[in-house]
N, C-alpha and C positions, 0 to 999 in steps of 0.2 A: 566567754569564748573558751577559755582555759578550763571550763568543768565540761562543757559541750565536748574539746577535744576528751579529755579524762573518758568520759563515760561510753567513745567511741571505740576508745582504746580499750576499756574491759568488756567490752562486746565483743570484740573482735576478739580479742584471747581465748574470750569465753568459745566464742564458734570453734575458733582453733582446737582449741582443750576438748571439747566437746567429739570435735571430728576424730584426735589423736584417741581420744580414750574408747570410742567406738570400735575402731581396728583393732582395739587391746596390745596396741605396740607402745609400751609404757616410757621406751626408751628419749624419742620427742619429748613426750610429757616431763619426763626431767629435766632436759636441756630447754625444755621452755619454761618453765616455771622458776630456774632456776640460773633462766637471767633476768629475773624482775628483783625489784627492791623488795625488803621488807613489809612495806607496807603496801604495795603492789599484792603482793603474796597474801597476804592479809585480806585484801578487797576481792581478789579472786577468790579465797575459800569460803568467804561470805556468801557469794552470789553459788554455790555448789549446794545439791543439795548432798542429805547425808553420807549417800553410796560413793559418789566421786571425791566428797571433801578427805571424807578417809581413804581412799587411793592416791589422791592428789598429795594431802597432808607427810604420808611416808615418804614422799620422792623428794622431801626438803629439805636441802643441806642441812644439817646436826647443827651449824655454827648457825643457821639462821632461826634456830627453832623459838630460841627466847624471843627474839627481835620482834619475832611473826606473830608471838602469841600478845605481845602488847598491839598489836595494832587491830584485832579483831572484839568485836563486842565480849561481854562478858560470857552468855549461854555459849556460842561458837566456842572460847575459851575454854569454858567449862567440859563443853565435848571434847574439844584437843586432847586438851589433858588427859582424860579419861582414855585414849588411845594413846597415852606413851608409859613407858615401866620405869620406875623412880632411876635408875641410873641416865636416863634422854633428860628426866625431869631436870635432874643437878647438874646433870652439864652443860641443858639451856640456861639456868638462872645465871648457871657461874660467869657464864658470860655478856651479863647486864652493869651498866652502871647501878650505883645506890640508888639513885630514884627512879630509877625502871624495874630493880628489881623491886621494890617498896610497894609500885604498883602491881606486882606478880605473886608475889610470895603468900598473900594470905589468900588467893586461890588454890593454894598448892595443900595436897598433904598432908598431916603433922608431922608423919615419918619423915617426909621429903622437905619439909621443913628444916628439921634438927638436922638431917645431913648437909643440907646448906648453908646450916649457921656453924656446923662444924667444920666445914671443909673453905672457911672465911679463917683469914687471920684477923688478930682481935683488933685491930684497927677498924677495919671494913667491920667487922661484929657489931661492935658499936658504934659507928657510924647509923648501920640498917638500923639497931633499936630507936639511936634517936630519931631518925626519920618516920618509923613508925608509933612513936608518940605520940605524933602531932594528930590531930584531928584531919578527917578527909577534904581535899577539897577544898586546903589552905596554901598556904604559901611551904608550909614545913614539912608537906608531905612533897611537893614538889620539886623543892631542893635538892640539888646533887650537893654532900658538902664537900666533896673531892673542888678547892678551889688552890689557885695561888698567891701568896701572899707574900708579899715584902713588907722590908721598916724605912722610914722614910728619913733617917740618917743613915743609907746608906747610896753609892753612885750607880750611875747607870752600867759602869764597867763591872758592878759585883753581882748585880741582878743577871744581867745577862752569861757571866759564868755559871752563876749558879741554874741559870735556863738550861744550859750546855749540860752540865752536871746531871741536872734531872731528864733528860734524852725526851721525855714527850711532856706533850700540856693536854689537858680535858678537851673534850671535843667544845667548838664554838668558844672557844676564848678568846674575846678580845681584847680586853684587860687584864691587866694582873690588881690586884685592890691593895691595900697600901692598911696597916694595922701597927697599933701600939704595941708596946710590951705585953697591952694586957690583952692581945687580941680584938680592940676595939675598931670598930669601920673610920678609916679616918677619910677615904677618898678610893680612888682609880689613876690606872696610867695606863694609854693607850698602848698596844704593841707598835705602831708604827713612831711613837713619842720616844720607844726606847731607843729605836733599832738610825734613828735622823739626829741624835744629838749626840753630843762630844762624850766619851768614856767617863772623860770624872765629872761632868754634870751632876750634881746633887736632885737625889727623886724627889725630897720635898718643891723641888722648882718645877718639877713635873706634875705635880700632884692635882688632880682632876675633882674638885668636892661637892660639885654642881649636884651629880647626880643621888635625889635618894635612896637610901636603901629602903626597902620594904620591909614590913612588921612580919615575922614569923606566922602570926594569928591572921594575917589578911585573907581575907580571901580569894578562891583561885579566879572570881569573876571582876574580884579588882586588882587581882594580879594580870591579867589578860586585858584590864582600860589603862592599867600604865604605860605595858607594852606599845599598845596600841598608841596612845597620848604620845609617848616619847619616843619612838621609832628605834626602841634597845635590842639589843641583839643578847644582851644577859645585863642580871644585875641581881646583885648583892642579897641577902637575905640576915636580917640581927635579929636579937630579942630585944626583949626590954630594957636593959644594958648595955644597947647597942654594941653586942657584943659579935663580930659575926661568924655564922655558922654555917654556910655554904651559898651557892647561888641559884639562879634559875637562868635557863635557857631559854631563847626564841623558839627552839623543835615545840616545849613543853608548851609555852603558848600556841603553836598552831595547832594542838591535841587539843586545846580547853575551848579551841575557840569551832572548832568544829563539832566538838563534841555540844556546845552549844548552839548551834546550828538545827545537829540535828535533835535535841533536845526541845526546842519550838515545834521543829516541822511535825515531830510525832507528838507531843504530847499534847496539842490541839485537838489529837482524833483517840485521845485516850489512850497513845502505844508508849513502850519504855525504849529508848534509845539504843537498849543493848539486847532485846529483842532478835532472835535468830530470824532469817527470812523462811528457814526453813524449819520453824522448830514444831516438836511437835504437833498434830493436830489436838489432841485435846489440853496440853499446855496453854495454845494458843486461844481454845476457846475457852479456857476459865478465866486467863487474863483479861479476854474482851467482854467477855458475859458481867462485870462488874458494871462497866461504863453504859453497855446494851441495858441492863435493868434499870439506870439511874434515867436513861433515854425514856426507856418505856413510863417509867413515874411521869417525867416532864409532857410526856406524849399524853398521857391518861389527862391532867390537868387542861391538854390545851382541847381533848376533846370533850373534855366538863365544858368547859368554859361555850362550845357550841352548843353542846344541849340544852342549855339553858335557851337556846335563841332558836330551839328546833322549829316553833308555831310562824317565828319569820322567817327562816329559811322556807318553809310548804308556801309560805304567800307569795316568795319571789325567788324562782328558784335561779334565780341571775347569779343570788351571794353567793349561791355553792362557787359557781363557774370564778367569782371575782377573789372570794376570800387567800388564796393560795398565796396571789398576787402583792395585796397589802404585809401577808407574813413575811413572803421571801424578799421582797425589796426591804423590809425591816430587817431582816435574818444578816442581809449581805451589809449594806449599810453599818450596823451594830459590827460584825468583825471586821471591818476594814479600820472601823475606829479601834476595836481591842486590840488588832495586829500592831498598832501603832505603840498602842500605850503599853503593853506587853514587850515591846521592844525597849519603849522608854522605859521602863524599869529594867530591864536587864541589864541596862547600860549607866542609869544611875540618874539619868535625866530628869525624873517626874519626883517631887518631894512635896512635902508641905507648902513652899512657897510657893509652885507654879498651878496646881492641880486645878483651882478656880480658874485662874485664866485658861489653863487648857479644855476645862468644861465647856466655858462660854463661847471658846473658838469654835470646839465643838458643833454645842446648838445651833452656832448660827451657821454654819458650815450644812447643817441638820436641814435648818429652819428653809434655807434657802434651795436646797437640792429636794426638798418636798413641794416646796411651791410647784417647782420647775415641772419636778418628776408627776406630783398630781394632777397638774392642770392638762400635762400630756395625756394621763391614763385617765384624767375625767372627759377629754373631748373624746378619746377614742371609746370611752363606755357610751357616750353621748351617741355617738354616730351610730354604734351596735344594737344599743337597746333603748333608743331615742327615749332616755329618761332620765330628764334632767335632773329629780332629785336623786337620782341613784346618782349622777354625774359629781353630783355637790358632796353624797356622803363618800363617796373615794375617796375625792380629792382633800377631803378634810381627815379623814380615817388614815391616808397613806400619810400625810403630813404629821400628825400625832405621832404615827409609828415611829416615822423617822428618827424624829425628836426623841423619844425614848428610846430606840434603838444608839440613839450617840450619847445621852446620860447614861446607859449600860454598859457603851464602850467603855467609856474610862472609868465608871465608879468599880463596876463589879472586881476587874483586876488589880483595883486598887485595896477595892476592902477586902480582896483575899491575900494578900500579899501582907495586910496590917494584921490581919489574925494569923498570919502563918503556914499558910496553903502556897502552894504551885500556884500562881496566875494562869499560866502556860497552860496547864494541865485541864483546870476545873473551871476557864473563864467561856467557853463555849458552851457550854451545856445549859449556864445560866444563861447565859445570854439568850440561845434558841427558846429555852421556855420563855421568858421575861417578851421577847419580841414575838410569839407566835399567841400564846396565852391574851397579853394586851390587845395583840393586833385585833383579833379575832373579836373581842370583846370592845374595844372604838368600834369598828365596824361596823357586828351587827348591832351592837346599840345604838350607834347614830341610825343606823336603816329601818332598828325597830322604833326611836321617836320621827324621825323624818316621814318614811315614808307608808308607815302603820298608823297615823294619829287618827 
């Protein structure tokens, strides 16, 4: 319901913006774009093509230009940029937290680079290096390490001065985390724990140790199931020393976890996530022309695989009319099962210990919706072409399918995933050959022993 409304909502702007920028009265166009969030602003210059996005793009508050430009894909990104002059540049970064800038910065630049790292005091300087140490797509690029920290021999009444003292907190804190001498993670303390107990209450009696902290090296897809698992709002970030070195946010998970989202939906059909809607046309077709050749390989195979059965096909030319049939109920069947198993691995679900049992649920899951599904499409070939062995080779041709279309489902994305491939990406393609190839070959082989002897 809540993506239904979303999406009504950027339509309607869209028209809006559409209609304002028609008139050429630019004046609306500012005031309306520039009462949307950040990331509103974002999804609108997405949906622009390139003439309006850079009309639209100038009309955006200076103070929101960083903000905007993390929330649009990477090529859009890439265009932004290229329409602002390093002085817009440095004065959007300057105003990013550490891991927002972390994720901006090495789009930018090199000049605009250096003037950013100069125009940091050396605290924030290194801070941004070491967050850009870390590998992408971990927990340490993630991390803001702008955190606060108390020692846990001291009271509730010096913490909270010291609150006072420092006039603001990081956005989304709700903790403060609690550290040794040696800066070591020893626990958490809620803000509301500080703000309901007595002044000289001692914070070790407050001390919260339950929750763990996350490994710097984790990854940001198991950073996004603990979130998830434990309904946190932040949480901690150590090395190996447990020594700790900043935190991560809820915002940053709902970025990972949409970004995974749409990371399935396109790369099922061969597209990259950060893919312009508008981006060039011949950009766009060399990007696709990869996936298109590897289609046409699998294509050529499945129509090997007919010609071999070309002298049954001339004896009955029923198979032509029937063959599609056997494929695509194979085709659909097989990603319904990959959709599944492609899920379960993103999520961490599918290992060694379940894969068999999940197979054989599989099968019979296979086994049983082919009967079903065959016997339906062998009476209705029955009643068509009143011939009962073509009726018999269907129903046994669609049934095989099946069955190998559900050991496809889950082996293929599994054995891409053990050699180091995208599942997401490259388990379709198998798939439609494997189920179309086969199908085609059960088929007219049973029709060419059944009903050729």
């Amino acid at each position: 319901m809540a993506e239904t409304v979303r999406h009504d909502k950027t339509a309607r702007q869209l028209r809006l913006l559409s209609d304002a920028l028609g008139s050429g009265r630019l004046g609306p166009v500012k005031r309306m774009v520039n009462t949307l969030s950040p990331a509103e602003i974002g999804n609108l210059l997405e949906s622009l093509p390139p003439g309006k996005r850079s009309v639209v793009w100038g009309l955006v508050e200076a103070e929101d230009d960083g903000e905007v430009l993390l929330h649009v894909g990477d090529e859009v990104r890439e265009s932004l940029i290229a329409d602002m002059d390093p002085d817009e540049l440095i004065a959007a970064a300057s105003d990013l937290d550490i891991d927002d800038l972390a994720d901006l910065v090495e789009d930018l630049p090199d000049t605009v680079i250096d003037e950013v790292l100069k125009s940091m005091d050396r605290e924030n300087r290194e801070r941004l290096e070491q967050v850009l140490s870390y590998d992408e797509d971990t927990a340490g690029r993630l991390m803001n390490p702008d955190v606060v920290t108390v020692r846990a021999d001291t009271t509730v009444d010096v913490v909270l001065r010291y609150l006072r003292l420092r006039g603001e907190l990081p956005d989304h804190t709700d903790h403060l985390y609690v550290v040794s001498k040696r800066h070591q993670f020893l626990g958490r303390i809620a803000l509301q724990a500080l703000l309901t107990h007595e002044p000289s209450t001692p914070i070790n009696q407050l001390l919260d140790d339950e929750q763990p902290a996350i490994g710097v090296d984790e990854t940001s897809d198991e950073v996004a199931r603990q979130f998830s698992d434990h309904d946190w709002i932040s949480a901690p970030v150590v090395d190996d020393n447990n020594i700790l070195l900043g935190r991560i946010t809820i915002d940053d998970v709902v970025d990972i976890i949409r970004e995974q989202a749409e990371h399935q939906a396109l790369s099922a059909a061969g597209l990259g996530e950060d893919e312009d809607l508008f981006s060039p046309v011949w950009r766009a077709m060399r990007r696709r022309l990869v996936w298109l050749s590897v289609n046409l390989c699998t294509a050529f195979i499945a129509a090997n695989v007919v010609g071999q059965f070309e002298h049954t096909i001339d004896k009955l030319v029923a198979l032509a009319i029937l063959m599609p049939m056997v494929a695509g109920l194979g085709g659909n069947a097989g990603t319904q099962v990959m959709a599944l198993v492609v899920r379960g691995l993103a999520l961490g679900q599918i290992g060694g210990s379940n894969i068999r049992t999940l197979l054989w649920k599989e099968l019979r899951v296979a086994l049983l919706n082919g009967l079903l599904m065959g016997a339906v499409l062998g009476l209705i070939v029955l009643a068509w072409f009143h011939n009962a062995g073509l009726s018999l080779v269907i129903f046994t041709a669609l049934t095989c399918n099946l069955l190998l279309a559900a050991a496809s489902g889950v082996l293929i994305p599994i054995g891409l995933k053990r050699a180091g491939f995208d599942p997401a990406l490259a388990s379709g393609i198998f798939l439609t050959a494997l189920t179309d190839s086969l199908g085609f070959f059960t088929f007219l082989g049973l029709a060419t022993v059944v009903l050729l002897r």
